[in-house]
PyMOL commands that place a pseudoatom at each C-alpha (Angstrom):
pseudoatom trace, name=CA, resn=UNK, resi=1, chain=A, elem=C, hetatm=0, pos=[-2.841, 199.185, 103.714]
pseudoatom trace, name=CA, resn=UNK, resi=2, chain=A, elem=C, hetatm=0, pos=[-4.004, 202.333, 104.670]
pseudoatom trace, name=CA, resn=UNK, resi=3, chain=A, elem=C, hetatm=0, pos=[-2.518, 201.686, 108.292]
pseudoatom trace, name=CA, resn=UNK, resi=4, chain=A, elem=C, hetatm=0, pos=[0.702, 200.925, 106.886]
pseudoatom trace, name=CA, resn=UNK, resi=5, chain=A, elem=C, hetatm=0, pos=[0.588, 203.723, 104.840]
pseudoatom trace, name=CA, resn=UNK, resi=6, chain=A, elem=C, hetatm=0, pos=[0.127, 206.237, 108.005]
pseudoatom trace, name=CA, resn=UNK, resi=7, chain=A, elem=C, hetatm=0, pos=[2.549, 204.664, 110.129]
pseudoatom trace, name=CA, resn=UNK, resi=8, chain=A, elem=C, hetatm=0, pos=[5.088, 205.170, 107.604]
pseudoatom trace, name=CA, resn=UNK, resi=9, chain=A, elem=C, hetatm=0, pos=[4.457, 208.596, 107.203]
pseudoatom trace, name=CA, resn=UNK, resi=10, chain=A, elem=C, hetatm=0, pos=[4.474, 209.023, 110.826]
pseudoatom trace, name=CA, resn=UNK, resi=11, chain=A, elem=C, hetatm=0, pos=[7.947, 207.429, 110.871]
pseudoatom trace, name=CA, resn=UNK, resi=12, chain=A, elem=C, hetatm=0, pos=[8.940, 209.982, 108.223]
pseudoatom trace, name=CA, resn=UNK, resi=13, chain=A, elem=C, hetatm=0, pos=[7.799, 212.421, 109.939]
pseudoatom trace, name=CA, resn=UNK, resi=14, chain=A, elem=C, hetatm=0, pos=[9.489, 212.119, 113.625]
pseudoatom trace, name=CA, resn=UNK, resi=15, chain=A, elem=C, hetatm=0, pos=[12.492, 210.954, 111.793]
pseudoatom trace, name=CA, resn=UNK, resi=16, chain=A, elem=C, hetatm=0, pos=[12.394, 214.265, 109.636]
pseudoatom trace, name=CA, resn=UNK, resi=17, chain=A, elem=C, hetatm=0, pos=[11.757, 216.382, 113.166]
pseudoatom trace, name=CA, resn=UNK, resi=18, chain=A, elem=C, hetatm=0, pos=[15.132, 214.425, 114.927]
pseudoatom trace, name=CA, resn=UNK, resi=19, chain=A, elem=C, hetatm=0, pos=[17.250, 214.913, 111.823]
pseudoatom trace, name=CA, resn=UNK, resi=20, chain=A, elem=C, hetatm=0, pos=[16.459, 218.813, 111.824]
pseudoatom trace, name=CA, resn=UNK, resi=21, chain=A, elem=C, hetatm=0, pos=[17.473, 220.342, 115.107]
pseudoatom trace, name=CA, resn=UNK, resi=22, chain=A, elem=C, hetatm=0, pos=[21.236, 218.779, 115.398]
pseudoatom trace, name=CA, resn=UNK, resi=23, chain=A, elem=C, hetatm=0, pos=[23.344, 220.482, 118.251]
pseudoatom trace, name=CA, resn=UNK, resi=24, chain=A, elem=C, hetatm=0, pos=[27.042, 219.524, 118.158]
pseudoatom trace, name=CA, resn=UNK, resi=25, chain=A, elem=C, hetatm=0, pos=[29.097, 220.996, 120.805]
pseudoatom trace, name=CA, resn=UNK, resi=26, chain=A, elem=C, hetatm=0, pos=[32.696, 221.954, 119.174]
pseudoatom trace, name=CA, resn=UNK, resi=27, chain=A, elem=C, hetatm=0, pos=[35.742, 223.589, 119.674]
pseudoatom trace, name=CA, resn=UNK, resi=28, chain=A, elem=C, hetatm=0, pos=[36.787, 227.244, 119.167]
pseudoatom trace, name=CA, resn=UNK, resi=29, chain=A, elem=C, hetatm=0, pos=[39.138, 225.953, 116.457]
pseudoatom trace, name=CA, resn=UNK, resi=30, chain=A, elem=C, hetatm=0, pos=[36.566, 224.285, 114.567]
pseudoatom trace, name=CA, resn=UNK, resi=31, chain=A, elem=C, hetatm=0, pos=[34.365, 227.063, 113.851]
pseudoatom trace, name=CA, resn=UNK, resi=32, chain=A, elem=C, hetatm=0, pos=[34.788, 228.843, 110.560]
pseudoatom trace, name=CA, resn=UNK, resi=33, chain=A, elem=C, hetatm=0, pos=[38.313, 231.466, 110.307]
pseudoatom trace, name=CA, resn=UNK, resi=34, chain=A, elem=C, hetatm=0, pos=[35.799, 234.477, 109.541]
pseudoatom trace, name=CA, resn=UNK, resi=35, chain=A, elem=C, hetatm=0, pos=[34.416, 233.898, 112.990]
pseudoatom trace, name=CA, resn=UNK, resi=36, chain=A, elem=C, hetatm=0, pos=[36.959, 232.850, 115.408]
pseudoatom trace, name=CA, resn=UNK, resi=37, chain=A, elem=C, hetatm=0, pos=[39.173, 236.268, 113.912]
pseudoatom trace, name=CA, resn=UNK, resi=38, chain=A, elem=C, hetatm=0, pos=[35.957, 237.670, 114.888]
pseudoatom trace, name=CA, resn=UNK, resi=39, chain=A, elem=C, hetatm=0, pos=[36.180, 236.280, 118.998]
pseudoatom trace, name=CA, resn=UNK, resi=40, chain=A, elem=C, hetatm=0, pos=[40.294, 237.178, 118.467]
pseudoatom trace, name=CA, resn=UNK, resi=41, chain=A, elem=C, hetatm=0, pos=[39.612, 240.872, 117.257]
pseudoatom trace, name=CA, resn=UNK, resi=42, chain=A, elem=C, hetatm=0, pos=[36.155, 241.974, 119.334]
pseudoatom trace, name=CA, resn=UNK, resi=43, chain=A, elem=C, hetatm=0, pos=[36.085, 239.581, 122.273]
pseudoatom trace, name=CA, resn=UNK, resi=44, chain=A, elem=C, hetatm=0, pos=[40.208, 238.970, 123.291]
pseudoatom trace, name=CA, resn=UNK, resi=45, chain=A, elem=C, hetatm=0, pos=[39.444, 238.444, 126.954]
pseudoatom trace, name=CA, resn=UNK, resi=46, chain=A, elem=C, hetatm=0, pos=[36.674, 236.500, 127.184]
pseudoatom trace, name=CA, resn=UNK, resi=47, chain=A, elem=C, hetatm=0, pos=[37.056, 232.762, 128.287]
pseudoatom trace, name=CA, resn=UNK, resi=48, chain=A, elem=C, hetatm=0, pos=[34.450, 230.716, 126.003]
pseudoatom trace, name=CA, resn=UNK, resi=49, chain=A, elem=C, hetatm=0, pos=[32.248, 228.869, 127.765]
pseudoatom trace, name=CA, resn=UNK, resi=50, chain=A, elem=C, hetatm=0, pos=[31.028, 226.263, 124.602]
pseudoatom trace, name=CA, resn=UNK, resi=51, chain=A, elem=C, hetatm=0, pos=[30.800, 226.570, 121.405]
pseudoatom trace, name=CA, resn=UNK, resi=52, chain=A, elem=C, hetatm=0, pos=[28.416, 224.342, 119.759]
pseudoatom trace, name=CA, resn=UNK, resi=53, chain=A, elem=C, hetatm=0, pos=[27.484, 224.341, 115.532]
pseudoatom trace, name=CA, resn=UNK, resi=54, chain=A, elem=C, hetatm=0, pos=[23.109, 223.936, 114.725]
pseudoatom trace, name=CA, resn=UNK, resi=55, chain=A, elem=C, hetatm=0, pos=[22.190, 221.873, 111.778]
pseudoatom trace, name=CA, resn=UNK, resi=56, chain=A, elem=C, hetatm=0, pos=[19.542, 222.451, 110.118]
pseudoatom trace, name=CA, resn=UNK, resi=57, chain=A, elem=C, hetatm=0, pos=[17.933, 220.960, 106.963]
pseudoatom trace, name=CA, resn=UNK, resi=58, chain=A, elem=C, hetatm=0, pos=[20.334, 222.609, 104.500]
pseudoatom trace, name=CA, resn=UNK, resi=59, chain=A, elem=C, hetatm=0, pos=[21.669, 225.235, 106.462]
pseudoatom trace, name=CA, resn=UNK, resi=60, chain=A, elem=C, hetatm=0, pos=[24.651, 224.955, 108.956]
pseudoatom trace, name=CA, resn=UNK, resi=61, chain=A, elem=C, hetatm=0, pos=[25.190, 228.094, 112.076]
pseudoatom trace, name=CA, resn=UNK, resi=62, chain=A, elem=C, hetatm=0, pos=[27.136, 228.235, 115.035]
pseudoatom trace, name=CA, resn=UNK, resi=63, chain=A, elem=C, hetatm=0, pos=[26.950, 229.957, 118.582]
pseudoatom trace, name=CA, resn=UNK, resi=64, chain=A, elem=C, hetatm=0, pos=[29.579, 231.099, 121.017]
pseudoatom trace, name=CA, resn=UNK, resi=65, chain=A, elem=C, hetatm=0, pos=[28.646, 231.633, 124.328]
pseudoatom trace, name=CA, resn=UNK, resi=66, chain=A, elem=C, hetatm=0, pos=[30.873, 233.039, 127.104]
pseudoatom trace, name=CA, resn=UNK, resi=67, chain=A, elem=C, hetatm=0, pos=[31.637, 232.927, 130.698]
pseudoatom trace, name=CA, resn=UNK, resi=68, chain=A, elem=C, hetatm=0, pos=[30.441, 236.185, 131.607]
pseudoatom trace, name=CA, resn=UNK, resi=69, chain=A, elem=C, hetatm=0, pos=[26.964, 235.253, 129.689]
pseudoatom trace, name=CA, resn=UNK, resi=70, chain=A, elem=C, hetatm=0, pos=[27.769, 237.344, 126.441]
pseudoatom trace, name=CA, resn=UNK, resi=71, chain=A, elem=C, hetatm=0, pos=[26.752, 235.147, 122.922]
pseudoatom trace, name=CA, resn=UNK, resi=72, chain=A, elem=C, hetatm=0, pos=[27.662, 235.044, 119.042]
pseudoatom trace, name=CA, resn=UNK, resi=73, chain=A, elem=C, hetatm=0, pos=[25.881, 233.418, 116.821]
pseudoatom trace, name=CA, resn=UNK, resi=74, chain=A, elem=C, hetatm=0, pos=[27.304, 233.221, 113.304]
pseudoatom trace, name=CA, resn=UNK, resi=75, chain=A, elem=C, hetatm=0, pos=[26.343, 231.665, 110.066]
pseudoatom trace, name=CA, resn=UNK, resi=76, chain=A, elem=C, hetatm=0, pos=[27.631, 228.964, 108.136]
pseudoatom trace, name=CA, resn=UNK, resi=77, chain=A, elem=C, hetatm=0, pos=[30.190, 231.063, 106.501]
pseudoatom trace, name=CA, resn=UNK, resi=78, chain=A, elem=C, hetatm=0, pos=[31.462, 232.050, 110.082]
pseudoatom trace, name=CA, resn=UNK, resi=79, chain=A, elem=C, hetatm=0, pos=[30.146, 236.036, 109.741]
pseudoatom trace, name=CA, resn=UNK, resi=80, chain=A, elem=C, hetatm=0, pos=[28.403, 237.253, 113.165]
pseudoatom trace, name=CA, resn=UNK, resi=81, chain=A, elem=C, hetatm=0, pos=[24.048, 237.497, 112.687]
pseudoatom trace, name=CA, resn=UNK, resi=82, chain=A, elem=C, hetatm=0, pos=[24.001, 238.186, 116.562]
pseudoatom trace, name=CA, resn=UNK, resi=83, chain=A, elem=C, hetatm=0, pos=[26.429, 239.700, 119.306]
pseudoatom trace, name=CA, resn=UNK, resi=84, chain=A, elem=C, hetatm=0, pos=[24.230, 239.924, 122.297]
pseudoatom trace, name=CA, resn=UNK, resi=85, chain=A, elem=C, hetatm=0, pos=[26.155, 241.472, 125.695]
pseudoatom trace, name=CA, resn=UNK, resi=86, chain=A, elem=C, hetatm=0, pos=[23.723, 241.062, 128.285]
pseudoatom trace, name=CA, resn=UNK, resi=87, chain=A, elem=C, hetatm=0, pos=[26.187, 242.717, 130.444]
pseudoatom trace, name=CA, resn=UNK, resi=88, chain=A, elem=C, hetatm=0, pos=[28.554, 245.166, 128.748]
pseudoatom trace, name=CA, resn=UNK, resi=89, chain=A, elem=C, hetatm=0, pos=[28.072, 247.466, 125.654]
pseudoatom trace, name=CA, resn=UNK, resi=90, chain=A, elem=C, hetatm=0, pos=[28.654, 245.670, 121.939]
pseudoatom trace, name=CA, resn=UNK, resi=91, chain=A, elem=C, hetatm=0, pos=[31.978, 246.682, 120.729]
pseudoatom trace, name=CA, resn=UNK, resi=92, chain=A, elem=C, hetatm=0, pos=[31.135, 249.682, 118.420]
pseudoatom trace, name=CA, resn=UNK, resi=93, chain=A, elem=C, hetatm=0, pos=[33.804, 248.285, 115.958]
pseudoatom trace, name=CA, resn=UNK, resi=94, chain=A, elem=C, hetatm=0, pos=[30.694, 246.204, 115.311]
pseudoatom trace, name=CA, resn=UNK, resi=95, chain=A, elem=C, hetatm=0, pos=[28.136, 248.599, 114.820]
pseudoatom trace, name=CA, resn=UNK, resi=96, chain=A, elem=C, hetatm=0, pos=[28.132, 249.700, 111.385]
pseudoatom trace, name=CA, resn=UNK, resi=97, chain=A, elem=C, hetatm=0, pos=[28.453, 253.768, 111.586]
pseudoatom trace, name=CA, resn=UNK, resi=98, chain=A, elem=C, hetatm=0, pos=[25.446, 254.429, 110.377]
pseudoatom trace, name=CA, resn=UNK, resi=99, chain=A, elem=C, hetatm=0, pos=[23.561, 252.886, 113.429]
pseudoatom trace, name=CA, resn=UNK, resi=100, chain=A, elem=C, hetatm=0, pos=[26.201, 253.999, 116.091]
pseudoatom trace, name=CA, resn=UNK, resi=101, chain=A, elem=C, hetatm=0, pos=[25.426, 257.741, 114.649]
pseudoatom trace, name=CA, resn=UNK, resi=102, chain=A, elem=C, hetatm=0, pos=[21.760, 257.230, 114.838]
pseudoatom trace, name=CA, resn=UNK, resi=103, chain=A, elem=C, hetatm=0, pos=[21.724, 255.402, 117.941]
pseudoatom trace, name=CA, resn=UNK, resi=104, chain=A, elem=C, hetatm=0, pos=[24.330, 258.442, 119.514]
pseudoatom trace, name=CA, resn=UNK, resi=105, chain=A, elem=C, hetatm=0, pos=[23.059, 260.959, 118.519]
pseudoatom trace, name=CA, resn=UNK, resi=106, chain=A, elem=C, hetatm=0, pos=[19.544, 260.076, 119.570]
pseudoatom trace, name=CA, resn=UNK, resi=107, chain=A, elem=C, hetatm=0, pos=[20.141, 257.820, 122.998]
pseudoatom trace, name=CA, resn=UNK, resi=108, chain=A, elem=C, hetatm=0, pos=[23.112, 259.410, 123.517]
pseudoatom trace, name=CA, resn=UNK, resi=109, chain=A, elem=C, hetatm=0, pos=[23.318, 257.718, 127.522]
pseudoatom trace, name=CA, resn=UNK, resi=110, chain=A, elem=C, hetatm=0, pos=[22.237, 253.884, 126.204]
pseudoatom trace, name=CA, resn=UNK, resi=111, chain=A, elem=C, hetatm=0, pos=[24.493, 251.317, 125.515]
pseudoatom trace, name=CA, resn=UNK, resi=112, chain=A, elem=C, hetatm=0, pos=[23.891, 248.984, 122.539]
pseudoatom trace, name=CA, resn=UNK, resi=113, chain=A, elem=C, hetatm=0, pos=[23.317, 245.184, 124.173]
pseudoatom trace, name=CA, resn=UNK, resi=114, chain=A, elem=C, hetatm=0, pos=[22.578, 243.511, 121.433]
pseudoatom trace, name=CA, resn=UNK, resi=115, chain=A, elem=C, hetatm=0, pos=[22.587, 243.376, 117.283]
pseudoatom trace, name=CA, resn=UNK, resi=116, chain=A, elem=C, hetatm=0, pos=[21.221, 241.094, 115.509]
pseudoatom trace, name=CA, resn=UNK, resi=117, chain=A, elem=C, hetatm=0, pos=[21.220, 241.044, 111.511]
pseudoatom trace, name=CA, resn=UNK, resi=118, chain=A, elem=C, hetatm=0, pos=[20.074, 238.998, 108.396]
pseudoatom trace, name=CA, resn=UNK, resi=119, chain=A, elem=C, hetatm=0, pos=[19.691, 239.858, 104.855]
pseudoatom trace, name=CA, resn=UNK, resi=120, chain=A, elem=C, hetatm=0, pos=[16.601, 242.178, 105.203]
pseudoatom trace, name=CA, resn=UNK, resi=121, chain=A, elem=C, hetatm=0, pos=[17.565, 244.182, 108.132]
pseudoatom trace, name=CA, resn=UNK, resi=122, chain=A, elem=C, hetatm=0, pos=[19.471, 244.942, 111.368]
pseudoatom trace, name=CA, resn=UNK, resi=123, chain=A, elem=C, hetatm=0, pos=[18.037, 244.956, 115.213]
pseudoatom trace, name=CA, resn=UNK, resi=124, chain=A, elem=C, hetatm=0, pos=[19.613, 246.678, 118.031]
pseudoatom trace, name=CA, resn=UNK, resi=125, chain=A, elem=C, hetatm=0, pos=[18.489, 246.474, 121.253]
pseudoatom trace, name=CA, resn=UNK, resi=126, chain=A, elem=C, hetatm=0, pos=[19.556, 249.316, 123.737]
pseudoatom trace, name=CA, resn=UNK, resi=127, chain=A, elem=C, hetatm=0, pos=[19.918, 249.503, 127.500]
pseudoatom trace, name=CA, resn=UNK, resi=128, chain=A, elem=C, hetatm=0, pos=[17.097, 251.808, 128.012]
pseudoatom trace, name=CA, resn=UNK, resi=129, chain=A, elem=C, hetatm=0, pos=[14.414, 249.415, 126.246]
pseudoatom trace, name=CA, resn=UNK, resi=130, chain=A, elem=C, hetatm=0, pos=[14.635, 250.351, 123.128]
pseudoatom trace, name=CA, resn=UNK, resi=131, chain=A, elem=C, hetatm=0, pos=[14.912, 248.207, 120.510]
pseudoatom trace, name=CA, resn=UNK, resi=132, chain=A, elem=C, hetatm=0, pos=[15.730, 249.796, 116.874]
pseudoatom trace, name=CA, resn=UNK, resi=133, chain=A, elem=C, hetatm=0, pos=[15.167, 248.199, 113.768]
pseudoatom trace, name=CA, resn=UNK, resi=134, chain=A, elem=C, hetatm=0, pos=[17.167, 249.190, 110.029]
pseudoatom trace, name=CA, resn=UNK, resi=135, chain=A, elem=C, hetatm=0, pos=[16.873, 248.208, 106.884]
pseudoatom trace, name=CA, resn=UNK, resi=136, chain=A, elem=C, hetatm=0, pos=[19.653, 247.283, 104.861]
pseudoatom trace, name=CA, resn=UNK, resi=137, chain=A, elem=C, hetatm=0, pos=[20.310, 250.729, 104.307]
pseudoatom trace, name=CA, resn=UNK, resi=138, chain=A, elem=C, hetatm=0, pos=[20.375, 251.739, 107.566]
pseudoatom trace, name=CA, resn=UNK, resi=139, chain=A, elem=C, hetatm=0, pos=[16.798, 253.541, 107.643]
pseudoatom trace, name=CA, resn=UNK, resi=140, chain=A, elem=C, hetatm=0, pos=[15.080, 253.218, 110.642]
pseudoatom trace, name=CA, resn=UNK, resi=141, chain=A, elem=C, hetatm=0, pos=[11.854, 250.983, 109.992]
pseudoatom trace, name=CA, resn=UNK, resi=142, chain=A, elem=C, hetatm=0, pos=[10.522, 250.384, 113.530]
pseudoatom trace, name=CA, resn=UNK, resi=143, chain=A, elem=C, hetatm=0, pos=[11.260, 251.657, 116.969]
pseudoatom trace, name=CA, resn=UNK, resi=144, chain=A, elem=C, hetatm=0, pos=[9.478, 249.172, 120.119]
pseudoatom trace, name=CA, resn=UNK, resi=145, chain=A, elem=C, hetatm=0, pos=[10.025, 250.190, 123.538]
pseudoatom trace, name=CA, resn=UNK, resi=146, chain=A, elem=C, hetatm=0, pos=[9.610, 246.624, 125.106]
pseudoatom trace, name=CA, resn=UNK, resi=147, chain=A, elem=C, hetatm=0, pos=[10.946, 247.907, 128.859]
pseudoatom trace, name=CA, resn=UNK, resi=148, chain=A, elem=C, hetatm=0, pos=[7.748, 250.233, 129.070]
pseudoatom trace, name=CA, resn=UNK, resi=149, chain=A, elem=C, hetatm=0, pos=[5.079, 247.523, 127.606]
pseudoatom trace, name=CA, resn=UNK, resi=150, chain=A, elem=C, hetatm=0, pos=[6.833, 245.176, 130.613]
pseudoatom trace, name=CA, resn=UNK, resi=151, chain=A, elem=C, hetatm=0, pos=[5.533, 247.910, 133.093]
pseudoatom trace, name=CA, resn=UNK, resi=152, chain=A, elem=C, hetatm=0, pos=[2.305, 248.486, 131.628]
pseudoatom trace, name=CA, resn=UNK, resi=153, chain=A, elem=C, hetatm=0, pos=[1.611, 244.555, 131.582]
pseudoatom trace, name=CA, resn=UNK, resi=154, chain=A, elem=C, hetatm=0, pos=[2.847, 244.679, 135.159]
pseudoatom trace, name=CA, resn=UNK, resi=155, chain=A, elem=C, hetatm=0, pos=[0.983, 247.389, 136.334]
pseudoatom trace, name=CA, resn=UNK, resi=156, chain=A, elem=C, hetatm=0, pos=[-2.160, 245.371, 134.513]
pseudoatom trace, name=CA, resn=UNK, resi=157, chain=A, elem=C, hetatm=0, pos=[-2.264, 242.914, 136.453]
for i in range(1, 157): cmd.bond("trace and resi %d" % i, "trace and resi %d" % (i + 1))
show_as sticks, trace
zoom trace
């Protein structure tokens, strides 16, 4: 019985693990209005290279990638939680104004590659290594400068 028992829960469990990581590639025009105005207004030019919507458990989220390697991930109402540029600057009509002030005024030669939000704060990464993160009211609760730990690790070993 007790055999039985385990194997079942076993079964459960890998069954639980496959049912909650579901990729779906999609179309542009299936993903939510709020977020294809979003690719429309902030990304006109770029040529998608898949779109694809995550399932998980109870919670729904799609990502956008692009030709030139830039990605969008957005939740399951279709609003942005990461624009990530790996190449070009995010567009500051992204940037709330508080963070393009702070992050101007302070690094005024870095460009902003990447933002990433949820409901407890915001993360921007900048060009120089810097990575910034805000609360919701756009105080500055942590400051990590990951390009010079990369060159003290390197210079480590």
């Amino acid at each position: 019985m007790k055999k039985v028992l385990l194997l079942l829960v076993c079964l459960f469990t890998l069954q639980t693990v496959v049912w909650a990581d579901d990729d779906k590639p999609i179309q542009v025009n299936q993903l939510p209005q709020t977020a294809q105005t979003f690719i429309k207004t902030h990304f006109p030019n770029n040529k998608v290279a898949m779109a694809k919507m995550e399932t998980d458990w109870f919670d729904k989220s799609y990502d956008v990638i692009f030709t030139n390697g830039d990605k969008l991930e957005f939740d399951k109402k279709g609003v942005w939680t990461e624009v990530n540029c790996k190449y070009s600057a995010v567009p500051v009509a992204v940037v709330p104004d508080a963070i393009k002030k702070y992050v101007t005024t302070n690094y005024p030669d870095a460009k902003m590659l990447k933002i990433e939000r949820d409901k407890y704060d915001y993360e921007v990464k900048l060009s120089n290594g810097w990575e910034i993160k805000f609360d919701m009211q756009f105080n500055v609760i942590d400051i990590d400068n990951k390009s010079n730990l990369s060159k003290i690790v390197y210079i480590m070993i």
